[in-house]
C-alpha positions in Angstrom: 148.9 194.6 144.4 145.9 192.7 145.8 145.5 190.3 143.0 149.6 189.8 143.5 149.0 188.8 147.2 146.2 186.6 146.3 148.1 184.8 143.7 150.8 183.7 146.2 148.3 181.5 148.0 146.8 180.1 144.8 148.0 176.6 143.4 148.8 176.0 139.5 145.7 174.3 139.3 143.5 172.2 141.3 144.7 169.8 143.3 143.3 166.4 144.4 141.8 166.9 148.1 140.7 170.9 148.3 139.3 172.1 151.4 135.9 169.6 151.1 138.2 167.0 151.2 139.8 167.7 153.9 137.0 168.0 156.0 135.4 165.0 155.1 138.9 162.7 155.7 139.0 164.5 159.5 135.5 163.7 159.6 136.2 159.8 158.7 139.1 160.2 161.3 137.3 161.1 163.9 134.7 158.8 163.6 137.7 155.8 163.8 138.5 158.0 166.7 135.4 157.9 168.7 134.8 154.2 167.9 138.3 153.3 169.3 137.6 155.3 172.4 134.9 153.5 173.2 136.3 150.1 173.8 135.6 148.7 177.2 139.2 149.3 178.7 139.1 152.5 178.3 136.4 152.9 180.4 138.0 151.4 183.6 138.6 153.7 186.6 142.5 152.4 186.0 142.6 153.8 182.9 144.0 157.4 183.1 146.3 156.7 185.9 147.4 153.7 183.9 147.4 153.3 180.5 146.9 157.6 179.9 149.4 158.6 181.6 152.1 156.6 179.9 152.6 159.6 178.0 154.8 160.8 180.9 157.2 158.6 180.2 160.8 160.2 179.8 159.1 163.7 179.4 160.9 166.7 181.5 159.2 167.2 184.6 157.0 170.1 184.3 155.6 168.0 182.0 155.2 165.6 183.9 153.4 167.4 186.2 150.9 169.2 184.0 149.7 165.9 182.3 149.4 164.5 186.2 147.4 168.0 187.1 145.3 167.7 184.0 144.2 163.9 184.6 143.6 163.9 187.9 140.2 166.0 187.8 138.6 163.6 186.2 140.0 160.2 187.5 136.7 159.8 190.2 134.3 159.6 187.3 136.3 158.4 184.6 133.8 156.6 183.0 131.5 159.9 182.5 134.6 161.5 181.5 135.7 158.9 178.9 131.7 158.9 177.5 132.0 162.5 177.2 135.0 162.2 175.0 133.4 159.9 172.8 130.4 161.6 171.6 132.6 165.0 171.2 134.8 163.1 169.0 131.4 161.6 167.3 129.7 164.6 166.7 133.1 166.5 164.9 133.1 163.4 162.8 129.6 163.8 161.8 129.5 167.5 161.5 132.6 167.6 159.1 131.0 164.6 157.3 127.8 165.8 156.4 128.8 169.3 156.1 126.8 170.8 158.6 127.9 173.1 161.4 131.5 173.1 159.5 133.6 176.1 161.5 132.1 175.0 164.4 133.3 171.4 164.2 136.3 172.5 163.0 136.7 174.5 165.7 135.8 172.8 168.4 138.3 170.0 166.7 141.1 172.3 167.2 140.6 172.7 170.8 139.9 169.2 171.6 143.1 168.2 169.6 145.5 170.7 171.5 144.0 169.0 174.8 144.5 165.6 173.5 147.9 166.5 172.0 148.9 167.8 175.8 147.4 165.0 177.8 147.2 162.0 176.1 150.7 162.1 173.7 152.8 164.6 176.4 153.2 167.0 173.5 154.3 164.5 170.8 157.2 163.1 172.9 159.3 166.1 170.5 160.5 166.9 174.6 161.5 163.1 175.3 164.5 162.5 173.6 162.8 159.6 171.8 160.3 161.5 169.4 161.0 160.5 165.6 158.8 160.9 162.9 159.1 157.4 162.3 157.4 156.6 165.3 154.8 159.3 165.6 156.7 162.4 166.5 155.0 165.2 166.7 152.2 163.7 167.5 149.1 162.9 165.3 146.8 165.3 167.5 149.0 168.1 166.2 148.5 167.2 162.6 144.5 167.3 163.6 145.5 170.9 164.3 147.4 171.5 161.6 144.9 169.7 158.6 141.7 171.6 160.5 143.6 175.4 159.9 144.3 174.1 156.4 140.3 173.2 155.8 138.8 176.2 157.0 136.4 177.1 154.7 137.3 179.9 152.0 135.0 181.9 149.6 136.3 181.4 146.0 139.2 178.9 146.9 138.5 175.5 147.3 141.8 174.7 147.6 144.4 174.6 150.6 146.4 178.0 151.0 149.5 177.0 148.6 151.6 178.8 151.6 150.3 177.3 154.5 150.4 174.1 153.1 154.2 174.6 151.7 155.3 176.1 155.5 153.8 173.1 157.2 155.3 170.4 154.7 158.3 172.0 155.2 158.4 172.4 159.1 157.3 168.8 159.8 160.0 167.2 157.7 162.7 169.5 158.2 161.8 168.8 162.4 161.8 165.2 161.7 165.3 165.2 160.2 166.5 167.1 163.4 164.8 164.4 165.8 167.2 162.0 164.3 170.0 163.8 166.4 171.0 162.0 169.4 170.1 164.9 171.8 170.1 163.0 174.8 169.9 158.9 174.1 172.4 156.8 171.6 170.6 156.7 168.0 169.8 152.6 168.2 168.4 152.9 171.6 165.8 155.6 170.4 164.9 153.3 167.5 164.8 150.5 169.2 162.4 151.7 172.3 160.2 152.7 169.6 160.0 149.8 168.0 159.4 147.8 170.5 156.6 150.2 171.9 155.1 150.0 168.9 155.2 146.0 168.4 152.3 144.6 167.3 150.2 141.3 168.0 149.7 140.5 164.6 152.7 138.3 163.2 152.9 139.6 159.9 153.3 143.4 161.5 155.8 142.4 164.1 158.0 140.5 161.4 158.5 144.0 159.4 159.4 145.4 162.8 162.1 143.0 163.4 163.3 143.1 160.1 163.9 147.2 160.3 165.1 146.4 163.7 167.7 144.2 163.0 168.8 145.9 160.1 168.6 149.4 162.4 171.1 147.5 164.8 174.0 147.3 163.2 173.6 150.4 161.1 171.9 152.4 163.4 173.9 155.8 162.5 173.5 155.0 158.6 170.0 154.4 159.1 169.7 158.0 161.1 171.9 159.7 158.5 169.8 158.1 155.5 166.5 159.1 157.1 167.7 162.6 157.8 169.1 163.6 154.0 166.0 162.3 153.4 163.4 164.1 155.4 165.0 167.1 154.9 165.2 166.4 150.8 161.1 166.0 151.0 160.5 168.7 152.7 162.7 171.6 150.7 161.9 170.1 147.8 158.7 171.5 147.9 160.1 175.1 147.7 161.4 174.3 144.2 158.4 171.7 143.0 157.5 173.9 140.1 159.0 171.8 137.7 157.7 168.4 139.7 154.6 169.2 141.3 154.1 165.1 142.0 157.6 164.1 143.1 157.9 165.6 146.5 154.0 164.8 147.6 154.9 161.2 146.7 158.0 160.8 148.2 156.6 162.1 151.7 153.6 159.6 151.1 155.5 157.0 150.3 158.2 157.3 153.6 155.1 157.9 156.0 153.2 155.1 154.6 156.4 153.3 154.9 157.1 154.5 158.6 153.3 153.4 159.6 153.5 150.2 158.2 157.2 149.0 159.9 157.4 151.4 162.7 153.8 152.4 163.8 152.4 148.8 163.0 149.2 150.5 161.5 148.8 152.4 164.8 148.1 149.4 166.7 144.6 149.1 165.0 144.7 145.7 164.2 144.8 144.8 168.2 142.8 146.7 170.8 144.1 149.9 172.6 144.7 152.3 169.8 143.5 155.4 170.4 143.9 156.5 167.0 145.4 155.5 163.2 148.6 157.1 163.9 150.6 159.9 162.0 151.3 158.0 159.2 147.6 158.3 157.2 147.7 162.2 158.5 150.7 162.8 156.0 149.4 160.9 153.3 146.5 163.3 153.4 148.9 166.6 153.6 150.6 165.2 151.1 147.4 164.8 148.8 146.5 167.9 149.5 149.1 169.3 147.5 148.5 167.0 144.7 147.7 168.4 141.3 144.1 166.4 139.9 144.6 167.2 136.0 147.3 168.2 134.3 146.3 171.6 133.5 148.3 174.5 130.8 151.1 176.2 132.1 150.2 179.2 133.8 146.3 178.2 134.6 146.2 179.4 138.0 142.5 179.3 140.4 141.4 183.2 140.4 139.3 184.9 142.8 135.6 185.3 141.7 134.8 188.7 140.2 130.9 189.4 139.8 131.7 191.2 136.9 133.9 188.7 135.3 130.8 186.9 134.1 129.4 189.5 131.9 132.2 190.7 130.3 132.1 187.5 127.8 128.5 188.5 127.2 128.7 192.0 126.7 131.6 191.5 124.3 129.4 189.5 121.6 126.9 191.3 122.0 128.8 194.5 121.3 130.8 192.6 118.0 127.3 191.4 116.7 125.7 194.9 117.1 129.0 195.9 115.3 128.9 193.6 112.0 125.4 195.4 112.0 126.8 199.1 111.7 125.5 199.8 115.5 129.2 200.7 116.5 131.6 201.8 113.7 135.5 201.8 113.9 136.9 200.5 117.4 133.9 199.1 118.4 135.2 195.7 119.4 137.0 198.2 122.0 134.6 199.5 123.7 132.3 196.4 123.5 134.5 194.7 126.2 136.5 192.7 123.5 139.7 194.5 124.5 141.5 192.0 126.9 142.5 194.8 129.8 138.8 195.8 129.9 136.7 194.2 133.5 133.4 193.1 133.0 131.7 196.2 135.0 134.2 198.6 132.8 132.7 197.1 129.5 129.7 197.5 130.3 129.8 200.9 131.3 131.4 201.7 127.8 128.9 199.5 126.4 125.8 201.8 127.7 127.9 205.1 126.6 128.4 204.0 123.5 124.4 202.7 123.1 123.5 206.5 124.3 126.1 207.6 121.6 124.2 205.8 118.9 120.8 206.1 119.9 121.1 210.0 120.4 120.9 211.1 116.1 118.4 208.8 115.3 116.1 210.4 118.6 116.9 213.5 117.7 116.2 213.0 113.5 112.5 211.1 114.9 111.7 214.4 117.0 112.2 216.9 114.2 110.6 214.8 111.9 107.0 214.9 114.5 107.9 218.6 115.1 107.8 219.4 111.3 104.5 217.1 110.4 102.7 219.3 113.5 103.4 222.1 112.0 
């Protein structure tokens, strides 16, 4: 029953970016992170009230007023504030880099991301009426969250849970499809505002903007349609990816890359006040996560370590060659750990038994034969 439970979180092989992987790409992220933060602007007293709090913007109003609350403690030193943030964001990038200190960084990670995801993206904007996928939705803090669960390190697996990482594939683009809705704004306006929030300085960005935007315009309800059957498509298909363990992984890469490049103009890196790269190069890592590295035989599943599982192979030649030598008799391939339902602690047990079994005659035939020369 254990070994059944166990099995259910195991992959059909290794896949491309295990755990290690993970940790290092957060690492690398938070290092672009920290380095981003530190540019000048961000260190004027303006900054929160300003440029922070933007995330308010069409948010209900208890949001509103928590992100307010939560700023406003640290708008008279903002400067210290906005240091503090960038070494805590250097030092998880450098702990999960190197390896060292790994569950704390990750932990500490996961904290600072929820606070981030809070005050600095008003909860991803999923609360706005504007949040798509496309633009960001829900937020790439969350997905800090998310990819930092899915990293914790594991004894004996060094990949991702198979079912954590199929519940959040499935929960992010089956939630993106249902953003496309027009809950409370027409569906071209939505696209539009976050397009144009998005616009970047760099001409060759802003002319794949325009292009989706025009295109967006007059089609804006086929484009929201489109986009939904297709999100949703991605993300069930990785319930029944048996058969096509690549497909669904590389669609979902492919639409984010696609979305980061058009709609989240590389997260703004290429000018200055990015905060971070954006959603789009978080789901190309979830998505490589689940990405098989070799083709492996059908059925070739990662198993749990067993301690015994190491001698079995040993104590079953040495039981077959003490067999060919007479040591056994009949069945001894058996009892040497040979048979394929025997563990490796089981065949050796037998193994020992069976030594005792064969050893015992020829003891006994060496002690009469001293007992008779004495007398």
């Amino acid at each position: 029953m254990e070994d059944a439970s166990i099995e259910q979180h195991l992959w059909e092989g290794r896949r491309l970016i295990g755990r290690l992987g993970l940790q290092r790409a957060l690492g690398v992220i938070w290092l672009i992170d920290a380095g981003l933060q530190a540019e000048p602007a961000k260190f004027a007293h303006a900054y929160p009230l300003g440029t922070l709090a933007q995330s308010v913007m069409g948010e209900p109003n208890w949001i509103n007023r928590s992100i307010f609350a939560g700023i406003h403690p640290f708008v008279a030193y903002w400067p210290l504030w906005n240091l503090g943030a960038v070494l805590i964001q250097l030092v998880i990038g450098i702990c999960l880099v190197t390896g060292r200190f790994t569950k704390g960084a990750l932990g500490v990670s996961i904290i600072w991301a929820l606070v981030v995801w809070w005050l600095g993206e008003g909860f991803g904007t999923l609360l706005s009426g504007f949040g798509l996928m496309a633009a960001g939705a829900p937020g790439p803090a969350l997905l800090y969250v998310l990819l930092a669960v899915m990293a914790w390190p594991r004894a004996g697996r060094p990949d991702v849970d198979h079912r954590t990482w199929t519940v959040t594939w499935v929960t992010l683009w089956v939630s993106a499809a249902i953003l496309e809705y027009p809950f409370s704004h027409p569906v071209g306006q939505v696209l539009q505002a976050n397009l144009e929030e998005n616009l970047s300085t760099t001409r060759l960005l802003a002319s794949t903007s325009t292009w989706f935007g025009h295109v967006a315009s007059g089609h804006a309800v086929t484009v929201a349609v489109a986009l939904a059957v297709l999100q949703v498509t991605i993300g069930l298909g990785a319930l029944f990816a048996n058969g096509w363990p690549r497909l669904w992984p590389a669609l979902g890469i492919f639409l984010s890359l696609f979305f980061w490049v058009v709609v989240q103009q590389l997260g703004g890196l290429p000018g200055t006040g990015a905060t971070d790269p954006d959603l789009g190069p978080l789901m190309v890592v979830l998505g490589l996560a689940a990405w098989p590295a070799l083709r492996t035989g059908a059925g070739q599943r990662q198993k749990p370590k067993d301690p015994g599982a190491r001698r079995a192979p040993q104590v079953a030649e040495r039981g077959t060659r003490r067999s060919q030598r007479g040591g056994f008799g009949p069945g001894s391939a058996w009892l040497s750990g040979a048979h394929p339902r025997m563990s490796g602690r089981k065949a050796s047990r037998e193994l020992a038994a069976q030594n005792e079994l064969v050893a015992a005659p020829a003891v006994r035939a060496r002690t009469s034969h001293r007992r008779a020369g004495w007398r």
